[in-house]
DSSP file (Angstrom, degrees, kcal/mol; ACC not computed):
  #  RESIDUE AA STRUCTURE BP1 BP2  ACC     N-H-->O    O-->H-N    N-H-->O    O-->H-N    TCO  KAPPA ALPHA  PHI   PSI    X-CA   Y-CA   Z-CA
    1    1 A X              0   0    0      0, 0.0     2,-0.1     0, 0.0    30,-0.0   0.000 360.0 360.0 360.0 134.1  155.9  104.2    9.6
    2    2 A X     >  -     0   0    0      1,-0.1     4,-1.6     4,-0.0     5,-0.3  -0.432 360.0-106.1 -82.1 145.6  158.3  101.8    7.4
    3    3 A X  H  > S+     0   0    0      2,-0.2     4,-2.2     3,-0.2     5,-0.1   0.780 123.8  49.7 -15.4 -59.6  161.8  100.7    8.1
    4    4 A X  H  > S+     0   0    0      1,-0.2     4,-1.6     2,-0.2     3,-0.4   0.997 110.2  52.4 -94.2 -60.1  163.3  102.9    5.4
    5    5 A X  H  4 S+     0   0    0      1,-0.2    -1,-0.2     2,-0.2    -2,-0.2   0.851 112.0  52.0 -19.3 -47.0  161.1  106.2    7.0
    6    6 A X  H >X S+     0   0    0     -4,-1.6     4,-1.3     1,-0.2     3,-0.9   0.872 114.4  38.9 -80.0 -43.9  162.7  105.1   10.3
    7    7 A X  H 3X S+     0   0    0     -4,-2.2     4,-1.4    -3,-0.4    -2,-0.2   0.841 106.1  57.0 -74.5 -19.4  166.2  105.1    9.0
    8    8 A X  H 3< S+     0   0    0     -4,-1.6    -1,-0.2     2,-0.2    -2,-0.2  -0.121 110.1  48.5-106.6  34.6  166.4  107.8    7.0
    9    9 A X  H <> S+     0   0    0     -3,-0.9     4,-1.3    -5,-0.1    -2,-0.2   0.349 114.7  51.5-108.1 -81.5  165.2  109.9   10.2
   10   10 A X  H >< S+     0   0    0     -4,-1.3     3,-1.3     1,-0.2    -2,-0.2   0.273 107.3  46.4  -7.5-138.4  168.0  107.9   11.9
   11   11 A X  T 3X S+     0   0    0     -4,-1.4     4,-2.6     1,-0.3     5,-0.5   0.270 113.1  54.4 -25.7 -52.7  170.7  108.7    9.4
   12   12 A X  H 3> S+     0   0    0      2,-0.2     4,-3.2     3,-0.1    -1,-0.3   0.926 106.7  48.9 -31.2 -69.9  169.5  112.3    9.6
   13   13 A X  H XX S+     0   0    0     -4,-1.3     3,-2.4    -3,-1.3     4,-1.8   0.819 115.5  44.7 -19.8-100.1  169.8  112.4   13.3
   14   14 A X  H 3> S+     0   0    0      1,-0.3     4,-5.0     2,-0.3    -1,-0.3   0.717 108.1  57.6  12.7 -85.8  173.4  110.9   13.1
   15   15 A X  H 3X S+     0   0    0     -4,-2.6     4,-0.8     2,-0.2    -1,-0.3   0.660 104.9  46.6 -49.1 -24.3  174.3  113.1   10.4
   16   16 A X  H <X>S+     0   0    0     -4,-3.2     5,-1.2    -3,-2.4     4,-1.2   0.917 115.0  56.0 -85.9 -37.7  173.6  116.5   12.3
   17   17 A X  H ><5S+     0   0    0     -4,-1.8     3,-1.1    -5,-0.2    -2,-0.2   0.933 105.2  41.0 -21.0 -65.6  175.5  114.9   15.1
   18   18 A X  H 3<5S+     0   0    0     -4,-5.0    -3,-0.2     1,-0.3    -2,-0.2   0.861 126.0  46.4 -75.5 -59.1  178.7  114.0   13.6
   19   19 A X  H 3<5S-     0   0    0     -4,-0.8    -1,-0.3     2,-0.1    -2,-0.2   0.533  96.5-144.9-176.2 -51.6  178.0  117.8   12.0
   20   20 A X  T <<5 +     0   0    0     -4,-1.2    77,-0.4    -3,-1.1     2,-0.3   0.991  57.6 108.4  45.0  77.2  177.1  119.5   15.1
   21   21 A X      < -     0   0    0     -5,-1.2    -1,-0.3    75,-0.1    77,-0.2  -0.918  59.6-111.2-161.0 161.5  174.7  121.6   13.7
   22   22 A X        -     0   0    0     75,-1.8     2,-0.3    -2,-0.3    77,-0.2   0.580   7.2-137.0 -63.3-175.7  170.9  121.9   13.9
   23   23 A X        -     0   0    0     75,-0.8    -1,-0.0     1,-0.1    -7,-0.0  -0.879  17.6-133.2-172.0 155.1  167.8  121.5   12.0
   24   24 A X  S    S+     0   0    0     -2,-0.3     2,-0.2    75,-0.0    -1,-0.1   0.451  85.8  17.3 -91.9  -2.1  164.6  123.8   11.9
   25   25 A X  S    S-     0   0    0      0, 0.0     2,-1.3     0, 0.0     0, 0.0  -0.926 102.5 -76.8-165.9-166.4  161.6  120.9   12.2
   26   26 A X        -     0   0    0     -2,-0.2     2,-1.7     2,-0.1     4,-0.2  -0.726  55.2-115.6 -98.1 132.8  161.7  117.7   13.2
   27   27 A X  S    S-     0   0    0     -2,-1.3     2,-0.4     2,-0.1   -14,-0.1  -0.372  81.3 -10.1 -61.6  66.1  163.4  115.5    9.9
   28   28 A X  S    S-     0   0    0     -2,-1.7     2,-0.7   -19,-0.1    -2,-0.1  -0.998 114.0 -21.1 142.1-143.0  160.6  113.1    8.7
   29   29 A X        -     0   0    0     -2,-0.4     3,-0.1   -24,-0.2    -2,-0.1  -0.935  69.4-108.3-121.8 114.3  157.3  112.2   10.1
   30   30 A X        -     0   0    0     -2,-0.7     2,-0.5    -4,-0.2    -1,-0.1   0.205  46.7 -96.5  -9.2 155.2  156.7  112.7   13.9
   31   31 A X        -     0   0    0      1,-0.1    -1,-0.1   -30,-0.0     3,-0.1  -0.967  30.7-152.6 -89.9 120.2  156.5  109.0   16.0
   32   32 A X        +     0   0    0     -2,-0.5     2,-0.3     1,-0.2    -1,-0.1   0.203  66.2   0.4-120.7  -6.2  153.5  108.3   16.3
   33   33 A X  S >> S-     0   0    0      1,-0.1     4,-2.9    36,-0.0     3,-1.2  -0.924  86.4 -91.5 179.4 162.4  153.5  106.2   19.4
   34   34 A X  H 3> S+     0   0    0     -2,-0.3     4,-2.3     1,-0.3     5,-0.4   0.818 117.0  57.9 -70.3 -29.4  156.5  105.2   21.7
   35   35 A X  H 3> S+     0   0    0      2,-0.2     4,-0.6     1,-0.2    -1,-0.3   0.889 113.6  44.3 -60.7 -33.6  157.7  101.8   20.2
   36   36 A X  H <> S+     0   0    0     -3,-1.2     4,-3.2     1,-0.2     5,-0.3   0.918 108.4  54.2 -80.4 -46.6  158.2  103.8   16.9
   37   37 A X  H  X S+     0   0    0     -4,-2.9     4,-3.4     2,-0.2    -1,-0.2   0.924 114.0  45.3 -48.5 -44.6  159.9  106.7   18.8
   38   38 A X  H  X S+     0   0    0     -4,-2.3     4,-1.0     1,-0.2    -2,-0.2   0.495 105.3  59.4 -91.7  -9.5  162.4  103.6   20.3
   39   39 A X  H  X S+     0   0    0     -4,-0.6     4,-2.3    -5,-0.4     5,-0.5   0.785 109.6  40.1 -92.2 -51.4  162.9  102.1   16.9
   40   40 A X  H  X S+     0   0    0     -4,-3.2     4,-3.0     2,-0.2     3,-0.4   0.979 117.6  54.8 -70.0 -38.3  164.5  105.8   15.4
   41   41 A X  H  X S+     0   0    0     -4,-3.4     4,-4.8    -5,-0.3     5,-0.3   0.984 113.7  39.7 -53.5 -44.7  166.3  105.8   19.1
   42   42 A X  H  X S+     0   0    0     -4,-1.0     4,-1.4     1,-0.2    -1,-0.2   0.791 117.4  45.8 -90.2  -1.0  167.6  102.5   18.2
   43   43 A X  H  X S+     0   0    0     -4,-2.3     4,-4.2    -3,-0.4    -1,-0.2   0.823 114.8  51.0 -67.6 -42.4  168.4  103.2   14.2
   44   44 A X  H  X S+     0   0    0     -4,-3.0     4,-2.8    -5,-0.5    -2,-0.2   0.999 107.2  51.7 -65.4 -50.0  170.0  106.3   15.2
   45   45 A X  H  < S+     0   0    0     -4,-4.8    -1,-0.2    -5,-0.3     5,-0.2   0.930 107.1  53.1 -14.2 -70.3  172.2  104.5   17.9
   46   46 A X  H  < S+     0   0    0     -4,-1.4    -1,-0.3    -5,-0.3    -2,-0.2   0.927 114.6  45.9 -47.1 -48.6  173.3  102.0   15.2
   47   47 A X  H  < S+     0   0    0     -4,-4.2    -1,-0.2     2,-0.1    -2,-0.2   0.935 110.1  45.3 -53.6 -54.6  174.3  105.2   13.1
   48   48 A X  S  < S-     0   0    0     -4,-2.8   -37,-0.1    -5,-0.2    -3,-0.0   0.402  90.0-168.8 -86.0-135.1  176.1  107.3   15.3
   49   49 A X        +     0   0    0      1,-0.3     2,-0.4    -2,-0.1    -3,-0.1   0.289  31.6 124.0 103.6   5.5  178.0  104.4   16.6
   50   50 A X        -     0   0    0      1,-0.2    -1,-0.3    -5,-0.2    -2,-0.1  -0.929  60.4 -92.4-120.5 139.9  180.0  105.1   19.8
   51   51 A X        -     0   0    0     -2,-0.4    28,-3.7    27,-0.2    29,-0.6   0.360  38.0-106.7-101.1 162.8  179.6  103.2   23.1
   52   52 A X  E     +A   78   0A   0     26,-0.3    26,-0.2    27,-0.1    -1,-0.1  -0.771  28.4 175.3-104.5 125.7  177.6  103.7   25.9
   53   53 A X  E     -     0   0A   0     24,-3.2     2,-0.3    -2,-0.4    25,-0.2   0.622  65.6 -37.1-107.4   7.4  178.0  104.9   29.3
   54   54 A X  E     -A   77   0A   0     23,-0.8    23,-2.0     2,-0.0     2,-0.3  -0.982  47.9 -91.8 178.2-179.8  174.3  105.0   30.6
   55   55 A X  E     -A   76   0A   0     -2,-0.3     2,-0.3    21,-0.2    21,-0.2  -0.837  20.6-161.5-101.4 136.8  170.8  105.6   30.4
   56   56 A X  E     -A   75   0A   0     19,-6.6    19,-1.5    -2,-0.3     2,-0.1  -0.916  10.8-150.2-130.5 141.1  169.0  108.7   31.3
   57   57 A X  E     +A   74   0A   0     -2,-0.3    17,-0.2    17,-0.2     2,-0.2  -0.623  26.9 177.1-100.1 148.5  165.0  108.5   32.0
   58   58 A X  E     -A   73   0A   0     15,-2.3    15,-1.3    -2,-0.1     2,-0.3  -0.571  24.6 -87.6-136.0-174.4  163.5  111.6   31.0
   59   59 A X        -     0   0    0     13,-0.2    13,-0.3    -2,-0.2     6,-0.1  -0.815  10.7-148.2-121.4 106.4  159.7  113.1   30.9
   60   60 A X        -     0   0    0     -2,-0.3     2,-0.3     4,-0.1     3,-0.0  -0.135  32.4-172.3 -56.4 132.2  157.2  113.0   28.5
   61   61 A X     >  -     0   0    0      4,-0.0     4,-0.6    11,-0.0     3,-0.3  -0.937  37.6 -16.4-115.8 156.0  155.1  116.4   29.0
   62   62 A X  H >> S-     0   0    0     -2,-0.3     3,-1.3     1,-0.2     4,-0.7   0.025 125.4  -1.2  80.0-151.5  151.8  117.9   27.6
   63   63 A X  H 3> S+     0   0    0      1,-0.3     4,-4.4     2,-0.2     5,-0.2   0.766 129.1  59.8 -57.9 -49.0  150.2  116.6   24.6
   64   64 A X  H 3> S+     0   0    0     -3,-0.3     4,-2.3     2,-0.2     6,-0.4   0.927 109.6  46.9 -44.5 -38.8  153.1  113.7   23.9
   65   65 A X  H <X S+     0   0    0     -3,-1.3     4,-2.2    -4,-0.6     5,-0.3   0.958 111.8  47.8 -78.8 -43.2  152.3  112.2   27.4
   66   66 A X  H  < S+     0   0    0     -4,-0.7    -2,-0.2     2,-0.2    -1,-0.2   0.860 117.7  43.2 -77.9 -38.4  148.5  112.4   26.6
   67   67 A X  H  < S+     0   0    0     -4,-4.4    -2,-0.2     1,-0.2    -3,-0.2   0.996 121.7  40.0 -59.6 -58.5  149.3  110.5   22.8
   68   68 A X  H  < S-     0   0    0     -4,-2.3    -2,-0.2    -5,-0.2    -1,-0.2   0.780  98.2-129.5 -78.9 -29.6  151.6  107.9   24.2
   69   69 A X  S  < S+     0   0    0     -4,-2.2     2,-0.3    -5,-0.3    -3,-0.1   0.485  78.8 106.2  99.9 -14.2  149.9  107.0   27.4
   70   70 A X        -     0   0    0     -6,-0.4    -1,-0.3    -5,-0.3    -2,-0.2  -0.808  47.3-176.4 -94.8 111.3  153.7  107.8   29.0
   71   71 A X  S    S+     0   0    0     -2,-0.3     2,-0.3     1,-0.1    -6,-0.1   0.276  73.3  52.8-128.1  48.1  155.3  110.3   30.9
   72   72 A X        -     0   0    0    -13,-0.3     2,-0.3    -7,-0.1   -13,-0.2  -0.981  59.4-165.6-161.0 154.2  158.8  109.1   31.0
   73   73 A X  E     -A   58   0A   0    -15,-1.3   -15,-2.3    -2,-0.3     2,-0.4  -0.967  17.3-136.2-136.0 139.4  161.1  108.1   28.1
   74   74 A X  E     +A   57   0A   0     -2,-0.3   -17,-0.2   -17,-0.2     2,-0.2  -0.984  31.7 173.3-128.8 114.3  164.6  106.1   28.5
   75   75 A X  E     -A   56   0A   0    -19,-1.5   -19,-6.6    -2,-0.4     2,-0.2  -0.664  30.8 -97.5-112.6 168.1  167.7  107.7   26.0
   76   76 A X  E     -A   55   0A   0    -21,-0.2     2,-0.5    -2,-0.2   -21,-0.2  -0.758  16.4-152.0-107.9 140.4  171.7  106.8   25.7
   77   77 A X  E     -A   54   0A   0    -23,-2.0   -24,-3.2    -2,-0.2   -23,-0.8  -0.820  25.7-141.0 -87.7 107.6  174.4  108.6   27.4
   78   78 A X  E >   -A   52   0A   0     -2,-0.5     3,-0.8   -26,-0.2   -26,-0.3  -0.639  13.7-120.9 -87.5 163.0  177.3  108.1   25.1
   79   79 A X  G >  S+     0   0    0    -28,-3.7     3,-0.9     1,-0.3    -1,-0.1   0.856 106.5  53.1 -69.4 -36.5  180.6  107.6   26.5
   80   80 A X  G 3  S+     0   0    0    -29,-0.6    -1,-0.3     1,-0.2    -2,-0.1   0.596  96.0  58.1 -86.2  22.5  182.1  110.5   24.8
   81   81 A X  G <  S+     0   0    0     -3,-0.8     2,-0.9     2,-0.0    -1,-0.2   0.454  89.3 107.8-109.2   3.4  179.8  113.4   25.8
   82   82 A X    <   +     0   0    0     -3,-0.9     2,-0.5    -4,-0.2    55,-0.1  -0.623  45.8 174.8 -82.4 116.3  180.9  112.4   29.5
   83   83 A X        -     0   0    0     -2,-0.9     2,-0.3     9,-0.0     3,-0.1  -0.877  28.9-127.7-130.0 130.8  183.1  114.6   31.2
   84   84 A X        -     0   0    0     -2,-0.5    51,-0.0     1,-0.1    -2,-0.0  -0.624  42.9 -92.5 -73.8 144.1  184.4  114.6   34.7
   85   85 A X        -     0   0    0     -2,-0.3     2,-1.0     1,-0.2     3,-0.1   0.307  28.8-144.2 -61.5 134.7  184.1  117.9   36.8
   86   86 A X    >   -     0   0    0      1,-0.1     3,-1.2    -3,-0.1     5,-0.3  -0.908   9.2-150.3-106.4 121.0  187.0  120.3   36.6
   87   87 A X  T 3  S+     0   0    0     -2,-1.0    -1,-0.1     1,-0.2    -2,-0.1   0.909  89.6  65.3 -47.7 -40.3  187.3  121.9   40.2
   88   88 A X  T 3  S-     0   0    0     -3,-0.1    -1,-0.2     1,-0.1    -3,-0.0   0.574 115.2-107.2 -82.8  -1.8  188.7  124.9   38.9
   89   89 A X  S <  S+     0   0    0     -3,-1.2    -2,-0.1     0, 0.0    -1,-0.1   0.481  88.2 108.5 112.5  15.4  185.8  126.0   37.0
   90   90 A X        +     0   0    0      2,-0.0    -3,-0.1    -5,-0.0     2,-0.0   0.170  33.9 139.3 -95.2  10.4  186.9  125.4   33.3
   91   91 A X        -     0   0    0     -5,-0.3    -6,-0.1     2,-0.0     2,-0.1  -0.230  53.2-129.1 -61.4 131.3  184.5  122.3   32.5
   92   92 A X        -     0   0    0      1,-0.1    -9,-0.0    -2,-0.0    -1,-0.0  -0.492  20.2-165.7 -68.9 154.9  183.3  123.0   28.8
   93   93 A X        -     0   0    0      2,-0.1    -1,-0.1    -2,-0.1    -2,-0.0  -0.249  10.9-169.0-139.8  60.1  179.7  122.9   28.2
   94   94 A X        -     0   0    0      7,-0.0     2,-0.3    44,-0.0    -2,-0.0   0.181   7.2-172.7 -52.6 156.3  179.3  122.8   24.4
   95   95 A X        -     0   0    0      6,-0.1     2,-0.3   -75,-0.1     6,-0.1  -0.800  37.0-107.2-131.4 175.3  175.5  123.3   22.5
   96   96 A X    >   -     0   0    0      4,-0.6     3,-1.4    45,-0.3     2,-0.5  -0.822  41.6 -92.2-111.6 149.4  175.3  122.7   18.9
   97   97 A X  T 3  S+     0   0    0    -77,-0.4   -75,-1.8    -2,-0.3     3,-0.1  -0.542 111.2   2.0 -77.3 103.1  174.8  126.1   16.5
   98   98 A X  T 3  S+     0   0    0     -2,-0.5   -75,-0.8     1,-0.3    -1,-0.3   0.689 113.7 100.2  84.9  33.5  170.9  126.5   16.1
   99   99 A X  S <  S-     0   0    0     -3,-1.4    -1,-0.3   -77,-0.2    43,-0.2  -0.783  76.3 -79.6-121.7 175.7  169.8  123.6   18.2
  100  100 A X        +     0   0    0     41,-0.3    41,-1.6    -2,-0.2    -4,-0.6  -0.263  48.9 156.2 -51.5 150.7  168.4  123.0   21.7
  101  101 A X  B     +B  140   0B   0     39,-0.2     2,-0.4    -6,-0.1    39,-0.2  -0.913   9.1 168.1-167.9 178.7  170.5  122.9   24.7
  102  102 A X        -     0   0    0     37,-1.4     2,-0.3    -2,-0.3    37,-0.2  -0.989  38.2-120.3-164.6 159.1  170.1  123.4   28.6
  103  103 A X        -     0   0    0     -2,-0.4     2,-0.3    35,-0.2    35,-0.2  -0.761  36.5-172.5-102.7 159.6  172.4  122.7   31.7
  104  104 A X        -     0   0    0     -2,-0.3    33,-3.2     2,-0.0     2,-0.6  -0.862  23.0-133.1-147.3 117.1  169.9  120.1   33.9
  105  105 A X        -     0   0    0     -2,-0.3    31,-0.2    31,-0.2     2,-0.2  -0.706  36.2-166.4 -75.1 113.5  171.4  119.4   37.3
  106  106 A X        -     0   0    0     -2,-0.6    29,-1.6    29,-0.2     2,-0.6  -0.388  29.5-132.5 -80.3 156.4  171.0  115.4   37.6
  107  107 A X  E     -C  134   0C   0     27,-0.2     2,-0.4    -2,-0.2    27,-0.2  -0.986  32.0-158.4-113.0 115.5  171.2  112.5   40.4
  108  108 A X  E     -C  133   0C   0     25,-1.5    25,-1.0    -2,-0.6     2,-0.4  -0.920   2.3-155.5 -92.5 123.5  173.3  110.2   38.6
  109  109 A X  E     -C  132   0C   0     -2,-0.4     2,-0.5    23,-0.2    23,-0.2  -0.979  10.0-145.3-117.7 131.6  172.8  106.7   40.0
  110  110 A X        -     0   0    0     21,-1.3    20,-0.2    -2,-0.4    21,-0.2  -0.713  21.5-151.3 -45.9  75.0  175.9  104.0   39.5
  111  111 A X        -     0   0    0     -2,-0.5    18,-0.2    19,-0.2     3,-0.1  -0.620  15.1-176.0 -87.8 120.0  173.6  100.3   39.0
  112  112 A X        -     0   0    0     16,-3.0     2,-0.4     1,-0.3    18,-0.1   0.274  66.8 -16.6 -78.6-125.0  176.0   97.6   40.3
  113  113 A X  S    S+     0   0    0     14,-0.2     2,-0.3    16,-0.1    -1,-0.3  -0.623  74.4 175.8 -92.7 142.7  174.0   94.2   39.6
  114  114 A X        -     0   0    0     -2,-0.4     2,-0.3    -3,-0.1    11,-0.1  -0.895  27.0-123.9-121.4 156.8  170.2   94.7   38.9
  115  115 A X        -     0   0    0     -2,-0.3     2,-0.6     1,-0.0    13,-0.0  -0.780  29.1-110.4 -92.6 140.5  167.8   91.7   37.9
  116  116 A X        +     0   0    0     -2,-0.3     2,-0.3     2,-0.0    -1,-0.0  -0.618  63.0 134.1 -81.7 132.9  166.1   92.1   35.1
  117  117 A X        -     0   0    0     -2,-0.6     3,-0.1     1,-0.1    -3,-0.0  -0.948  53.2-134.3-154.2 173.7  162.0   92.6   36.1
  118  118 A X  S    S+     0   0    0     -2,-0.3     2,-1.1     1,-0.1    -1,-0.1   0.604  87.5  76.1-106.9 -27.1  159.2   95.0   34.9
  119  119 A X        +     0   0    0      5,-0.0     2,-0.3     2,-0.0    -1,-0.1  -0.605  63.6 164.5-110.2  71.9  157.7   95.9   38.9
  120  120 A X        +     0   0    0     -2,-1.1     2,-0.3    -3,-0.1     3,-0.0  -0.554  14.0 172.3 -88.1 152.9  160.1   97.9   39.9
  121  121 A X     >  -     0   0    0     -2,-0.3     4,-2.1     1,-0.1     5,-0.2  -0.960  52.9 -96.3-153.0-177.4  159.9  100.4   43.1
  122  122 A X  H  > S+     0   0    0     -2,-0.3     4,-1.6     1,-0.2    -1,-0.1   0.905 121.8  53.2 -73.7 -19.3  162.0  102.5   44.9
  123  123 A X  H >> S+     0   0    0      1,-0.2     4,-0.7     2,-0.2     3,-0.6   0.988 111.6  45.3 -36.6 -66.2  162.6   99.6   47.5
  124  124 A X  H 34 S+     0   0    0      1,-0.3     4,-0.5     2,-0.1    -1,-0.2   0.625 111.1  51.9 -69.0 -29.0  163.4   97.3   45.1
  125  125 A X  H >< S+     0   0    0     -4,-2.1     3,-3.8     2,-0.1     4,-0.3   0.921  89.2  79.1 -35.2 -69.0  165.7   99.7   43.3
  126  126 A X  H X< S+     0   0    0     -4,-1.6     3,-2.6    -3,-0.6    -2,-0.1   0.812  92.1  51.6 -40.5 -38.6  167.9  100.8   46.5
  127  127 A X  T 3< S+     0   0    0     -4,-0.7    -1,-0.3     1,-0.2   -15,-0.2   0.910 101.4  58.8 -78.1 -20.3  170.1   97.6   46.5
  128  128 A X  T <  S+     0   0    0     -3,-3.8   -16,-3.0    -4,-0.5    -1,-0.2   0.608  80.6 108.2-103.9  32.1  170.9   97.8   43.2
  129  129 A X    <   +     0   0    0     -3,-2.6   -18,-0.1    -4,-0.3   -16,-0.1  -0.411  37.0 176.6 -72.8 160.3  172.6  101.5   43.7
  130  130 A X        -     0   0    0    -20,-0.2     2,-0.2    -2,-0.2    -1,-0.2   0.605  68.7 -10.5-111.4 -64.8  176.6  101.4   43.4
  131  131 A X        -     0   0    0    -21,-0.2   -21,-1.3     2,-0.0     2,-0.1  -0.949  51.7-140.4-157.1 109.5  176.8  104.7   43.7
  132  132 A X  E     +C  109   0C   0     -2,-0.2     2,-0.3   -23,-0.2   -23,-0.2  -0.633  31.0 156.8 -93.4 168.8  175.2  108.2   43.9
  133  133 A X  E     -C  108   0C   0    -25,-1.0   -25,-1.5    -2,-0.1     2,-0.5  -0.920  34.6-123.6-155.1 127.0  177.1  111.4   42.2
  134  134 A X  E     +C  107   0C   0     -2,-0.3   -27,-0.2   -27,-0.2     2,-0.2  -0.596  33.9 173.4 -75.9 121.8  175.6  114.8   40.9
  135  135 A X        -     0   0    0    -29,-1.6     2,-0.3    -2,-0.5   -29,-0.2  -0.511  28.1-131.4-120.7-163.0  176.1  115.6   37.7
  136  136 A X        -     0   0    0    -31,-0.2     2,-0.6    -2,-0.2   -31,-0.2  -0.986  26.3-149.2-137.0 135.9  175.0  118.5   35.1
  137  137 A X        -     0   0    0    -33,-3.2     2,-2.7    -2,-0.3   -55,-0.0  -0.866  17.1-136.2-136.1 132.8  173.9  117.4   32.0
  138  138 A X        -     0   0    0     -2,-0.6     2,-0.6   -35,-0.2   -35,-0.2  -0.297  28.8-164.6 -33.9  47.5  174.2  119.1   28.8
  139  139 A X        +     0   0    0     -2,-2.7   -37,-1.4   -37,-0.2     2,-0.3  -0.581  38.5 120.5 -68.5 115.9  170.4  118.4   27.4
  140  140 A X  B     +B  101   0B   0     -2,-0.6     2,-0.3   -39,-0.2   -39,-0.2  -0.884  33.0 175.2-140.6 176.1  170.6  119.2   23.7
  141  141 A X              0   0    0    -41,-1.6   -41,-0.3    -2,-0.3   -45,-0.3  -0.934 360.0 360.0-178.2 175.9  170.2  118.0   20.4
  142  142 A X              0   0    0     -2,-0.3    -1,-0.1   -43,-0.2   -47,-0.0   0.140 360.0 360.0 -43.1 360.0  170.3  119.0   16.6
């Protein structure tokens, strides 16, 4: 897949965002392996444009896990879809009109400083929690 294939899936992307509204198949030609997949993640980024508050690792399932070789996948939490809890039970949970969404209860981990390395384990992890928290997150998309 070419640059301009990869952007103009990007810009799509982007564009249903800012939109909030759906789309009935997936806008272009499938990613054909994960580097390609992480090239539209990072086009789309660039589009949609608004700062980051995290990462969230997710899971490749079924026939995607068996193409890529993969069964976990690393997307952005943007700063504005973050909302802190309201106690009283009013917390919003918007979906976009004809798209996915789902509540998924999360372990949100805080990373104070991590070194960057590729052989991580959960040892090696532990010191560079900050903080745990529980969250919900609002898995959706266009």
């Amino acid at each position: 897949m070419n640059d301009e294939a990869i952007r103009a899936v990007a810009r799509t992307f982007a564009e249903k965002r800012r939109a909030a509204t759906g789309f009935d198949a997936f806008p272009g030609a499938m990613p054909a392996d994960l580097a390609t997949a992480y090239a539209m993640q990072a086009a789309a980024m660039a589009e949609w444009d608004r700062p980051l508050a995290g990462w969230k690792i997710g899971r490749i399932a079924g026939e995607l896990a068996e193409q890529t070789g993969e069964n976990r996948f690393v997307g952005p939490v943007f700063t504005d879809s973050v909302q802190a809890a309201d106690m009283a039970g009013s917390t919003a949970f918007p979906a976009i009109p004809a798209g996915f969404a789902a509540l998924e209860a999360e372990l949100v981990a805080v990373v104070g400083n991590a070194e960057s390395r590729d052989d991580w384990t959960a040892e090696a992890c532990a010191p560079a929690i900050a903080a745990w928290h529980i969250g919900i997150e609002v898995a959706g998309s266009p």
